[in-house]
Steps between C-alpha positions, in 0.01 A plus 500: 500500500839392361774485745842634434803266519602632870151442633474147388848446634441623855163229480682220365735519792183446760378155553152494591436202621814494720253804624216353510637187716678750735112669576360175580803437738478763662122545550446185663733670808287647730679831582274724719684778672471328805537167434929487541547207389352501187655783422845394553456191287394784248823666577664198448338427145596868400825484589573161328320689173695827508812353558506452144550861440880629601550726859418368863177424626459634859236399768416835719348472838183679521485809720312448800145617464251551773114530532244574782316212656111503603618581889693814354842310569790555210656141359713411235386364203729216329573500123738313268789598325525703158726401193743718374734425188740756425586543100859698397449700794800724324330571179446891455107449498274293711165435499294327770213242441334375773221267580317264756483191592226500779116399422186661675380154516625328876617118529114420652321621145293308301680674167808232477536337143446626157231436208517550193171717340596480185786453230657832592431588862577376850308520786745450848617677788772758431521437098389878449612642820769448431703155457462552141604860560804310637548268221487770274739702709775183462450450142545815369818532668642213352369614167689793563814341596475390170588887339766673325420781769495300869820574610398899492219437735487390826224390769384419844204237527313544837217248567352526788269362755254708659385708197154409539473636857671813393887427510553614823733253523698575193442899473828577636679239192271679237661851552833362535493276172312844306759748611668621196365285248391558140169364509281237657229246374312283749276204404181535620252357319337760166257746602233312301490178306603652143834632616424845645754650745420680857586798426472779778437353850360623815708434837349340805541466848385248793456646892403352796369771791556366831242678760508455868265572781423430836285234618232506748132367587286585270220505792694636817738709383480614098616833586849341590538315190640645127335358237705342228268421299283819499862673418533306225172532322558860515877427364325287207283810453772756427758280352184447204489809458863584372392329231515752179527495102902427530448233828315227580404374831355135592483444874472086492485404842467536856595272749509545901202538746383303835244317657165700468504632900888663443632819342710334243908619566582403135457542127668435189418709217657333119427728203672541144583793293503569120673829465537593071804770583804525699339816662142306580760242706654748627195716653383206631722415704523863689134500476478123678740615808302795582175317503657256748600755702193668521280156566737405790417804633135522459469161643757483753638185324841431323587438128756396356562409140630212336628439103474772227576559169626171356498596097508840396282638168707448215494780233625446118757791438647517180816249510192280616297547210810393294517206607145426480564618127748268456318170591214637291725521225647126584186372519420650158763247347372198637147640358313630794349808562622577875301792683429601848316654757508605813411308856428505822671231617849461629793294497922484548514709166341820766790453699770504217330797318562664821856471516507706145546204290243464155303145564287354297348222785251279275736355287348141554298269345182582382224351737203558723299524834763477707496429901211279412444136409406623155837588437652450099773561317539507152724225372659640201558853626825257747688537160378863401542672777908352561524608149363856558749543838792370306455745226439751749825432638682453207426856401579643851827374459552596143422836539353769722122460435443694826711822467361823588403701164460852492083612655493169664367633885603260832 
């Protein structure tokens, strides 16, 4: 395909290799969500690199975020800071881009360097998911600096920390950084390896049931004891069974018990959800109280619930869809064909949606089996895909590529 004049400008003002080296940099930083150290040398790096861009960079605290432990006690879980950099925070429209700087792989994992598998792909930790995502994020902003049109746009950056373990730590900075923007792109690695977007997504949610008993001798005195355990099974039972053609349901572990001659006094139910539609979540969740109820009561035991609903499904309405139209059309000037489908999986792009903002949330590099040692990214797709997000922007600030038009349903 022949490229117009504007197209080959925008690439001629990204320099892959500067790209390329900033990858490798940043790869070789081990940045699990729990390891805080390594990520704030990565917050470090990122602030150094997207100081180049004009605003203030910000480091927010995360909000404090607790779990249940195995003896049913509540703690608080540690996390590291998010970057923020704030872009003509005056400028009549705003979008928001967002993405992550946290790894699923923890400072004690094998997967620590990069390879090279051959001329065009990398094999390291975080190079799909998503420090390339990152890399991309940076240099299509500064490609974009570069435009008659940048002064009409501004832009929040949020990267944050804990996206991999569901941004409880950084939920509360999403919706505050979406309200009242334009639009929103988010770099999570494509859906697949050729490009393809995620499309429509499914929410999820993560709970932990807490039961208590009684204890007693399993020998002398049963009758005196509550079973935890036995309350539990039966809790596993029912909480399966919600399960429908709109929900999903994986009960994943159970944790608790005693010594074989006592009624165990504890249990710890964990179990995730995969609800398709607001209304599944919703149900669910009135559905999931009752049954509590009624197992305390059959059981003579207590239950109490922990978590919930950490990213809502996220629909494509029609502003949506225009925005997916418009990077398909971007993409068809650099000469790809740029589709999508729909997932199951989840990520910060759920949470935006859900403030009312159109996201497009796989606007990374292209790439591959992610969370695992086998993850790739595809080298060349560093300078296609900061191309396809600065022509994306460039026409959000030109024009109005998102307005309403008359049919177009919410």
């Amino acid at each position: 395909m022949t490229m117009d004049a504007p197209t080959k400008e925008i690439l001629a003002r990204i320099d892959g290799e500067a790209m390329l080296e900033q990858v490798l940099d940043w790869a070789a930083v081990n940045s699990g969500t729990a390891n805080l150290a390594g990520l704030a040398t990565m917050a470090e790096k990122l602030g150094a690199a997207f100081a180049r861009l004009p605003g203030e960079i910000e480091l927010v605290e995360p909000t404090e975020v607790t779990a249940i432990a195995a003896d049913g006690s509540e703690f608080a879980k540690p996390h590291g800071r998010h970057m923020v950099l704030r872009v003509r925070p005056g400028a009549a429209r705003r979008v928001v881009l967002t993405g992550h700087m946290d790894t699923v792989f923890p400072a004690d994992h094998a997967f620590q360097s990069v390879e090279w598998l051959d001329d065009e792909t990398l094999n390291g930790p975080g190079t799909a998911d998503m420090k390339g995502g990152l890399c991309v994020l940076l240099h299509a902003l500064l490609a974009f600096e570069q435009s008659a049109h940048a002064e009409s746009l501004g832009y929040d950056v949020m990267i944050n920390s804990d996206e991999e373990t569901g941004s409880l730590a950084s939920r509360r900075l999403i919706e505050k950084l979406a309200q009242g923007k334009y639009a929103a792109l988010t770099y999570e690695p494509s859906a697949l390896p050729d490009g393809t977007l995620a499309h429509a997504r499914g929410g999820t949610g993560n709970y932990s049931i807490t039961v208590r008993g009684r204890s007693a001798h399993a020998g002398r005195n049963p009758q005196d004891g509550r079973n935890a355990i036995v309350a539990v099974s039966d809790l596993v039972l029912r909480v399966a069974a919600l399960a429908g053609e709109d929900i999903t349901v994986n009960p994943a572990k159970i944790e608790g018990g005693a010594a074989n001659n006592v009624v165990p006094d504890l249990a710890i139910l964990r179990f995730n959800i995969r609800p398709k539609s607001t209304e599944a979540m919703k149900r669910f969740d009135g559905e999931l109280d009752a049954l509590l109820r009624a197992v305390a009561a059959e059981h003579e035991v207590s239950a109490t619930r922990h978590g919930g609903v950490t990213r809502p499904p996220k629909p494509v309405d029609a502003r949506a869809q225009k925005l997916f139209d418009l990077v398909r059309s971007c993409g068809a000037q650099l000469g790809r064909e740029i589709g999508w489908q729909p997932t199951g999986g989840v990520c910060d792009g759920n949470n935006i949606a859900a403030c009312g903002v159109p996201v497009v949330d796989t606007m990374g590099v292209r790439g591959g089996k992610i969370h695992s040692p086998d993850e790739f990214m595809i080298v060349p797709s560093l300078v296609e895909r900061a191309a396809l997000s600065a022509m994306v922007l460039e026409r959000l600030a030109a024009g109005d590529p998102l307005a309403a038009a008359a049919g177009d349903r919410a």
